[in-house]
C-alpha positions as CSV (number, residue, x, y, z in Angstrom):
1,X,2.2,23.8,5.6
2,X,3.6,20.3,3.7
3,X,1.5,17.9,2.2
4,X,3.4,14.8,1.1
5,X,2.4,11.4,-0.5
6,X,4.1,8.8,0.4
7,X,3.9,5.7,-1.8
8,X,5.4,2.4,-2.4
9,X,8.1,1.9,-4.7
10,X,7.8,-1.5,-5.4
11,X,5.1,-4.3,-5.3
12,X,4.5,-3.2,-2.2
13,X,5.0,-4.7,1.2
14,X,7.6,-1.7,1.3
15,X,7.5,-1.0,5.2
16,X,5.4,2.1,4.3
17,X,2.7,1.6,7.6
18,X,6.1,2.1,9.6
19,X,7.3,5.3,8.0
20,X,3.6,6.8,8.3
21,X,3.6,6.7,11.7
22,X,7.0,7.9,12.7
23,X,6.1,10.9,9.8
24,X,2.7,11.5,11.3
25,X,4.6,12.7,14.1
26,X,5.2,15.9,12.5
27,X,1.8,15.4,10.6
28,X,-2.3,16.7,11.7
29,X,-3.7,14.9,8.9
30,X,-3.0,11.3,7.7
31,X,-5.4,10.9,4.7
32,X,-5.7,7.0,3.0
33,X,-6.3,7.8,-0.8
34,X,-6.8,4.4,-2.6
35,X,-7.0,0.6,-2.5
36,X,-9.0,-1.2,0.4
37,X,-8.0,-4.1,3.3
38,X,-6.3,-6.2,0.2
39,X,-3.2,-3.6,2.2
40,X,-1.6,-4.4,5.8
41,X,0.5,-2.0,7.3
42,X,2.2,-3.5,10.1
43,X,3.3,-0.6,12.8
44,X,5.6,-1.9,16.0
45,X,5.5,0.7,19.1
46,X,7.0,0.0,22.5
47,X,6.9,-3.6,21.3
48,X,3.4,-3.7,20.4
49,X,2.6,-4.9,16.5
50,X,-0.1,-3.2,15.5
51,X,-0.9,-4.1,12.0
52,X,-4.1,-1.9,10.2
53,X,-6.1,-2.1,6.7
54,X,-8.2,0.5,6.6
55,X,-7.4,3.2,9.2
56,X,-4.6,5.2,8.3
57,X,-1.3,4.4,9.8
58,X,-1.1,7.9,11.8
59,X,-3.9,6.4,14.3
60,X,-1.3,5.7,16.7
61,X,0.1,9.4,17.3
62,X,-2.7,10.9,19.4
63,X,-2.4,14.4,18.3
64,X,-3.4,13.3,14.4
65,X,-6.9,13.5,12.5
66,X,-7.0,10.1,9.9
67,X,-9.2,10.6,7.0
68,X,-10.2,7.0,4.6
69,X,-10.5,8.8,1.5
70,X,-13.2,8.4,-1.6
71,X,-10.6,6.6,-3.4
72,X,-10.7,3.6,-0.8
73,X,-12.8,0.6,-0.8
74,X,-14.1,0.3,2.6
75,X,-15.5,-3.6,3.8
76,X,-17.8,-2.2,6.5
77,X,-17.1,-5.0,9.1
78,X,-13.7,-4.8,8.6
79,X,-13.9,-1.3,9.2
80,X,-15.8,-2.0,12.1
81,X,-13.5,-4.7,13.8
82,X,-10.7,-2.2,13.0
83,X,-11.5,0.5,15.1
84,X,-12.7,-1.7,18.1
85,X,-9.6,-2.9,18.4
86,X,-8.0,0.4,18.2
87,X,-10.3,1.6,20.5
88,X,-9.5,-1.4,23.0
89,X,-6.0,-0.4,22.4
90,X,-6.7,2.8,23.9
91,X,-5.2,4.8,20.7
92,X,-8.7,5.9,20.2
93,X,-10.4,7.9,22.7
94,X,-11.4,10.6,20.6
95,X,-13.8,9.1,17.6
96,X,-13.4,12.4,15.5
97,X,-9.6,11.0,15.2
98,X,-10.8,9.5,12.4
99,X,-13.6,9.9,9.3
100,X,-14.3,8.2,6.3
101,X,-15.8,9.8,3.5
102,X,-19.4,9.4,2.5
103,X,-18.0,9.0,-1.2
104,X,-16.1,5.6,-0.3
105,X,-17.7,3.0,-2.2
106,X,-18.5,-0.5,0.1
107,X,-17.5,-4.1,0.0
108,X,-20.4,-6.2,-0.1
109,X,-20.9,-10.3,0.4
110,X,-20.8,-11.2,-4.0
111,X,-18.1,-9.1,-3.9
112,X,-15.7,-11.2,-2.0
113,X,-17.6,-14.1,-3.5
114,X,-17.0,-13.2,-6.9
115,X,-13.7,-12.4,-6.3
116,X,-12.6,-15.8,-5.4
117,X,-14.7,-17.7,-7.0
118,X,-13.1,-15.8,-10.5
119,X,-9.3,-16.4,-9.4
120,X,-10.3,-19.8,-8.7
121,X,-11.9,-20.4,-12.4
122,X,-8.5,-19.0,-13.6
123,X,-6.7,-21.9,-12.3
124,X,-3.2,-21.9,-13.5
125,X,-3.6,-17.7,-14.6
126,X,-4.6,-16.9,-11.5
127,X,-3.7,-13.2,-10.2
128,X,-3.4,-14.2,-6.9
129,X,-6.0,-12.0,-5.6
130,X,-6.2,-11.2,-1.5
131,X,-9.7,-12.5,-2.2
132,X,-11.2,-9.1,-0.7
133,X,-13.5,-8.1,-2.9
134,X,-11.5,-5.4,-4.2
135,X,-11.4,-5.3,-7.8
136,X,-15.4,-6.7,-7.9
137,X,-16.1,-3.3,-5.9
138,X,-13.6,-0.9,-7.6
139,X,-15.8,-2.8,-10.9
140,X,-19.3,-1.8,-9.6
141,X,-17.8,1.8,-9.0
142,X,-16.5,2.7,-12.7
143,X,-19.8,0.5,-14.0
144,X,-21.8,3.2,-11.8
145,X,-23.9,0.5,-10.3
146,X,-21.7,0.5,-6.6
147,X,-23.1,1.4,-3.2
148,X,-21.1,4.4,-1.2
149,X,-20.7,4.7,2.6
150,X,-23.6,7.5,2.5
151,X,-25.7,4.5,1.4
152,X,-25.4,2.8,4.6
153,X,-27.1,5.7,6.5
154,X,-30.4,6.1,4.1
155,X,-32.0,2.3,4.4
156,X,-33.9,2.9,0.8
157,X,-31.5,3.7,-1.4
158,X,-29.4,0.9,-0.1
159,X,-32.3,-1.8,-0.5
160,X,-32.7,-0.1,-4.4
161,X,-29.6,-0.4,-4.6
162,X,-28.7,-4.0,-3.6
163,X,-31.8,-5.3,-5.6
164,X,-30.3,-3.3,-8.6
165,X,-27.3,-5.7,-8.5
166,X,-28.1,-8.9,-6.8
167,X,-29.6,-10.9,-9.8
168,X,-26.6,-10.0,-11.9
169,X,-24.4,-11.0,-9.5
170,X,-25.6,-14.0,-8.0
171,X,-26.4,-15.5,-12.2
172,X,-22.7,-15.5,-11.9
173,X,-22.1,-16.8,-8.6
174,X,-24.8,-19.7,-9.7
175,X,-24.9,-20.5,-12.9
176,X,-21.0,-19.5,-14.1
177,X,-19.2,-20.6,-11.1
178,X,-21.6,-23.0,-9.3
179,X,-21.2,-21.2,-6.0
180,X,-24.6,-20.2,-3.6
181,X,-26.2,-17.4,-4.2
182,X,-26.0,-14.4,-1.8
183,X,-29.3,-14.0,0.3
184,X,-30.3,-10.1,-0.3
185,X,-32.2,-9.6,2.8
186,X,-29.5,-10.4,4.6
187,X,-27.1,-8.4,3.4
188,X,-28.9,-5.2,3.6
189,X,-29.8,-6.1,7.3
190,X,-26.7,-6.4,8.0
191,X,-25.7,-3.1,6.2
192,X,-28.0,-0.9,8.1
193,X,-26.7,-2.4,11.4
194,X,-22.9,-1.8,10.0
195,X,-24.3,1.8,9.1
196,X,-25.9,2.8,12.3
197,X,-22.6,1.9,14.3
198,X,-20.6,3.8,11.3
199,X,-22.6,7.2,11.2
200,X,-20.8,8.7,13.5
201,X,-17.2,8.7,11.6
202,X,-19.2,9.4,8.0
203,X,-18.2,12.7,6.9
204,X,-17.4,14.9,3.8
205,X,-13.6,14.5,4.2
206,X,-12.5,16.6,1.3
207,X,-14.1,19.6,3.3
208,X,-11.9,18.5,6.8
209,X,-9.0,18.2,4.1
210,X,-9.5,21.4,2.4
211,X,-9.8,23.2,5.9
212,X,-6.5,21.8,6.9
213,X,-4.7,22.9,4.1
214,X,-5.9,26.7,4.4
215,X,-5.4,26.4,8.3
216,X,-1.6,25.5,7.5
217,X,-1.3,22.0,8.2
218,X,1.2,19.5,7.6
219,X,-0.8,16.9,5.8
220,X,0.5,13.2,5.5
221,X,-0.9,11.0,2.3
222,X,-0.4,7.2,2.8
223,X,-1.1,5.0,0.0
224,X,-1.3,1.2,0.0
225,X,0.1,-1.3,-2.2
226,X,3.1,0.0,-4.3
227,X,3.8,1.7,-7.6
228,X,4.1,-1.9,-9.7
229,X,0.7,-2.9,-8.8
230,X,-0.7,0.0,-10.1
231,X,-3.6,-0.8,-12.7
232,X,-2.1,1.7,-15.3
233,X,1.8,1.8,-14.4
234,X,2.2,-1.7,-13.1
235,X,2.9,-5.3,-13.9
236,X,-0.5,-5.7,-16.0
237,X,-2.4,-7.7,-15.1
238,X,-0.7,-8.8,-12.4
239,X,-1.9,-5.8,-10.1
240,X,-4.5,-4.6,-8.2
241,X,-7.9,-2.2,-8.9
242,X,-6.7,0.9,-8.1
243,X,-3.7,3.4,-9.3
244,X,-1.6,3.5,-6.3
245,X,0.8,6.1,-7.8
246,X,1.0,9.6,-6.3
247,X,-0.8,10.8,-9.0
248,X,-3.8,9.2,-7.4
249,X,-3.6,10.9,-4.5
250,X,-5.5,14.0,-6.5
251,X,-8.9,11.8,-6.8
252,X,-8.4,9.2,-3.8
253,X,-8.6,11.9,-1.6
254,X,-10.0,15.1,-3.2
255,X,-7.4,17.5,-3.5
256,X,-6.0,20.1,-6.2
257,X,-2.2,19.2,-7.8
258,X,-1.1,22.5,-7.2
259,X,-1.7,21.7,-3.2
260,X,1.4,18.5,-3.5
261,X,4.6,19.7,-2.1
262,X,6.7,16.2,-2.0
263,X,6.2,12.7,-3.1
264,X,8.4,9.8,-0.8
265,X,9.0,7.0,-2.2
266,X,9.7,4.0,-0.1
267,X,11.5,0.9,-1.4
268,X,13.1,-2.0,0.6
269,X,17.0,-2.5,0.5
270,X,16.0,-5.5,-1.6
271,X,12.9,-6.5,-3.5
272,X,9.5,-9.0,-2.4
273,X,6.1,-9.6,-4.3
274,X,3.2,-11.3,-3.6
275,X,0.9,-13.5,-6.4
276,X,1.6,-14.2,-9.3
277,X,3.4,-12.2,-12.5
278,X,7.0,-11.7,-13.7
279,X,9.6,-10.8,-11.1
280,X,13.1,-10.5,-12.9
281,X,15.7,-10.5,-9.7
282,X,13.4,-13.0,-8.0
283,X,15.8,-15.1,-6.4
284,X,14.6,-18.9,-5.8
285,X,17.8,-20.4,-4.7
286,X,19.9,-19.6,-1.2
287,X,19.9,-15.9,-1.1
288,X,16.5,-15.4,-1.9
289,X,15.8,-18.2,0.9
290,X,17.9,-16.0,3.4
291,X,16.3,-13.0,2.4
292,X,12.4,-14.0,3.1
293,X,14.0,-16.0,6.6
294,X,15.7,-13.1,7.9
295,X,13.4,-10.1,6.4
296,X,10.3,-12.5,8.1
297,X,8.9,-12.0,4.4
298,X,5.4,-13.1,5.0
299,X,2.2,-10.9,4.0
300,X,0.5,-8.4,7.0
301,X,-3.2,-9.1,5.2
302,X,-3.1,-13.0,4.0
303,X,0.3,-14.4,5.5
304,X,1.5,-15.5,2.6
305,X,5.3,-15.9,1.7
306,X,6.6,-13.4,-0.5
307,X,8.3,-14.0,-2.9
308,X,12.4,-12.1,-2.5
309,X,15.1,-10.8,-4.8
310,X,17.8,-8.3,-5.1
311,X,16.8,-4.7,-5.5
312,X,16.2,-3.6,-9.3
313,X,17.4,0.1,-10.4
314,X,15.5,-0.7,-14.1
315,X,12.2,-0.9,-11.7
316,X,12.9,1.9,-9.2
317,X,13.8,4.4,-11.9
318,X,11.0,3.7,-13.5
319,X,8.7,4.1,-9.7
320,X,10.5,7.7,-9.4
321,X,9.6,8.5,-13.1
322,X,6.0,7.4,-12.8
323,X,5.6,9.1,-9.5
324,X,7.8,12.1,-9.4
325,X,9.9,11.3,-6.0
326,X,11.5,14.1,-4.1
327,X,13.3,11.7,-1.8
328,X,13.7,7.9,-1.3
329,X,12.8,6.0,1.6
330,X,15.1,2.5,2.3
331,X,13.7,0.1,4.4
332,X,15.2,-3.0,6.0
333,X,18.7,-2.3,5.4
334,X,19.5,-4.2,8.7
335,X,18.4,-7.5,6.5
336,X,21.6,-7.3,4.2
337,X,24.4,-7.1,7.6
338,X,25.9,-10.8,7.4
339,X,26.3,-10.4,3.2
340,X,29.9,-10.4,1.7
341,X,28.3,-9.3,-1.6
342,X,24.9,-7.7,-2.2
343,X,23.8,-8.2,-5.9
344,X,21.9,-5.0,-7.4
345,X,20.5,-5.5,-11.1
346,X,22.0,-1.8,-12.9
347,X,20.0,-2.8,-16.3
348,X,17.9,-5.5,-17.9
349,X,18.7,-8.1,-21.0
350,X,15.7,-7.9,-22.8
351,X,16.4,-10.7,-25.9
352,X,20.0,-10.1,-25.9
353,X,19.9,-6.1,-25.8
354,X,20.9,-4.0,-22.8
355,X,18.4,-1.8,-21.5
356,X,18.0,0.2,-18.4
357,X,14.2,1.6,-19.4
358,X,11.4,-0.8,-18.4
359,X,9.6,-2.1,-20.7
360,X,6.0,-1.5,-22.0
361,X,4.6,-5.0,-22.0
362,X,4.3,-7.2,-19.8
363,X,5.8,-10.1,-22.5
364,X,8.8,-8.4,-22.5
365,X,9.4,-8.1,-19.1
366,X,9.1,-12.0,-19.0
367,X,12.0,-12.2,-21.0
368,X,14.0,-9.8,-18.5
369,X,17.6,-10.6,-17.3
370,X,19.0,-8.9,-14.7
371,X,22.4,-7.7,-15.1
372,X,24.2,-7.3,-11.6
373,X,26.5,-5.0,-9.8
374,X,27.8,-6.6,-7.1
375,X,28.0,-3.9,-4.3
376,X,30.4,-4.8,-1.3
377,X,29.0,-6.0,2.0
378,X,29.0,-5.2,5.5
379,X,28.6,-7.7,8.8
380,X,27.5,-5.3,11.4
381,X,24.0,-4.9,13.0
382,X,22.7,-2.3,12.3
383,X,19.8,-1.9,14.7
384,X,21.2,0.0,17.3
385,X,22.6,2.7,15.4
386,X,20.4,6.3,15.2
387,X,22.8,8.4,13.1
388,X,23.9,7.9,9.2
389,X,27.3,8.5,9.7
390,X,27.0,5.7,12.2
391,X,26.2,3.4,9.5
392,X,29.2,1.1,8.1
393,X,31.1,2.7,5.3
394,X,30.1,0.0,2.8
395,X,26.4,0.1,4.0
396,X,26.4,4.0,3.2
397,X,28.5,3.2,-0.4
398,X,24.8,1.1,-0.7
399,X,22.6,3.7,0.0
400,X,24.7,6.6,-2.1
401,X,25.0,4.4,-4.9
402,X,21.2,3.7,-5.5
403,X,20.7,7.3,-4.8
404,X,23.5,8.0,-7.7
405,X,21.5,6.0,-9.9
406,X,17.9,7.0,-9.5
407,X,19.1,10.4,-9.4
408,X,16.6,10.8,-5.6
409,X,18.2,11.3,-2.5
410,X,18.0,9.2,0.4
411,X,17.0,10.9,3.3
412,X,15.5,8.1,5.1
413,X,17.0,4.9,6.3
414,X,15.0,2.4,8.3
415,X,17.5,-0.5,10.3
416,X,14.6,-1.9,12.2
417,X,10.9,-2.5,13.0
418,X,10.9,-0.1,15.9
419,X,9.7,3.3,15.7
420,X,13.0,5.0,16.8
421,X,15.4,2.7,14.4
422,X,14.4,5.1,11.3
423,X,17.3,7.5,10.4
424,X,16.2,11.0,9.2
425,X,19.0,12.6,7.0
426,X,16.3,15.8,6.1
427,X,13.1,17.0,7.4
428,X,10.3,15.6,4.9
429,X,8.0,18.7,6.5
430,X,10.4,21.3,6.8
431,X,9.9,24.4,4.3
């Protein structure tokens, strides 16, 4: 038996819904431990994009169970949606593939309300929210006012519930952001209807969990978003609601420490973000113009452009610190072929003084300079190529330098969308 989180490195948008599912190969339980459908991971199989929110990213190798831990946020109707089209896909013919736990707490109407109508009040400090609902929910949850998944199944604690918070929240919606109110009645309608088609994939998943880790089991942990966007480690506040370091994966999904074997982390070959909040190797000129073109740099859940830079040892040092990485995962290393030179910043200027620690506030990381290696480039395509020592000397000098420096191996490479164009230098799963 392995368990092993796999997280992102970055600010997400990492390619980690790709590595998932070729790792769920060797996996019998892909378990979501955090965030909600703010996350897209896009999966392409046979040509097919498939691209998911809520259900874990192991849903497409038929011999895996997919658990949506307590620690997610669960929008019922997204939830919903989501497996019909899996099911229509065909990748779900078995509905005890997948459960979701009864502890999950549930996106309701004023939470998406609220949540725009907030980022919209912020005007020029806006977050940049996904406009989900997800922080308004993961609010209600620490408030201990929120409604869980177990809600949906008993129709009177639901209605007490939803009557507990809807004059709160609609006073906001009304009278503090001059939006319309949300109509109670019709919410909780609509929540037992979401509830009765739910009840059969409601279950205590930390019990399935546990099981599977007695029985043996190689157990997969996919988190969403990345280690930068985590509400404690991250870019403050320029992050999302949950901690989506592997630490998290302990509460999100109900599991002991002592039960974590290894911890991937999975960064890009370069670096994107999406919203708002300091980004020192952003790149706004050519490069980073070429980057977004050729990486297709758009977001999987909103489709907006992110924004693109070089990749930042100061920030990945401080991912593998944070979440204790075993090995590193590279993704897109395809999108630098065609570069003569490939900046990567080594350290930081932080008001004239070199640093390679990241900082503590969020100020100072404002005032961050990167201060570039320039690592040699290579011009072939990578895509067709299924063995490291395949890979072009300069393009391996890339990948063994950043190892060097983070002090993590690389033992995965990805040079392409495509299930088989990920290059496997160790067994993640192997004892």
């Amino acid at each position: 038996m392995t368990a092993l989180v796999a997280v992102g490195a970055q600010w997400g948008d990492e390619g980690k819904g790709k590595l998932v599912d070729s790792l769920a190969l060797s996996a019998e339980l892909v378990v979501r431990f955090q965030g909600g459908n703010n996350a897209g991971h896009t999966l392409i199989v046979d040509g097919v994009k498939t691209v998911l929110h809520l259900v874990p990213s192991g849903i497409l190798q038929p011999n895996t169970r997919n658990l949506i831990g307590p620690g997610v946020v669960v929008d019922p109707r997204v939830l919903v949606h989501e497996l019909e089209e899996v099911r229509a896909s065909g990748a779900l013919k078995d509905p005890s593939r997948v459960r979701v736990s009864g502890r999950a707490h549930v996106i309701v109407d004023w939470h998406v309300s609220l949540d725009k109508a907030r980022d919209e009040a912020r005007a020029e400090a806006a977050i940049g929210t996904t406009g989900r609902g997800i922080g308004p929910c993961y609010e209600d949850k620490v408030a201990r006012r929120g409604i869980r998944m177990a809600d949906l199944l008993a129709p009177e604690t639901l209605r007490a519930a939803l009557e507990r918070s809807a004059k709160e929240k609609n006073f906001e919606l009304t009278q503090v952001h001059g939006w319309p109110p949300i109509d109670v009645d019709a919410v909780f309608e609509e929540l037992v209807a979401l509830g009765k088609q739910l009840e059969p994939y409601v279950d205590h998943t930390g019990h399935i969990l546990d099981r599977a880790l007695r029985d043996g089991k190689n157990v997969l942990f996919e988190g969403a978003q990345g280690t930068f966007l985590d509400i404690d480690h991250g870019t403050y506040p320029f992050v999302t609601s949950s901690n989506c370091v592997a630490g998290a994966v302990c509460a999100g999904a109900g599991v002991g420490p002592t039960n974590i074997d290894r911890v991937l982390g999975i960064t890009k070959a370069y670096t994107t973000r999406v919203g708002g909040g300091p980004f020192p190797t952003e790149d706004e000129g050519p490069g980073g113009k070429w980057l977004g073109e050729k990486g297709q740099e758009f977001g999987a859940t909103t489709g907006r452009r992110r924004r693109c830079g070089w990749l930042d040892m100061v920030a990945l040092r401080e991912a593998a610190i944070v979440n204790g990485f075993t090995s590193l995962a590279v993704n897109k290393l395809d999108i630098l072929s065609g570069l003569d030179e490939i900046p990567v910043a080594r350290a930081w200027k932080i008001d004239g003084k070199l640093t390679e620690d990241f900082p503590m506030t969020l100020e100072e990381l404002a005032r961050a300079e990167p201060v570039y290696e320039i690592m040699p480039g290579w011009t072939e395509d990578l895509t067709g190529m299924r063995q490291y020592e395949e890979l072009p000397d300069n393009a391996r000098r890339y990948l063994e330098q950043i190892q060097a420096w983070v002090d993590v191996p690389v033992d995965v490479v990805s040079i392409g969308p495509g299930r088989d164009q990920t290059i496997y230098r160790k067994d993640l799963f192997a004892k």
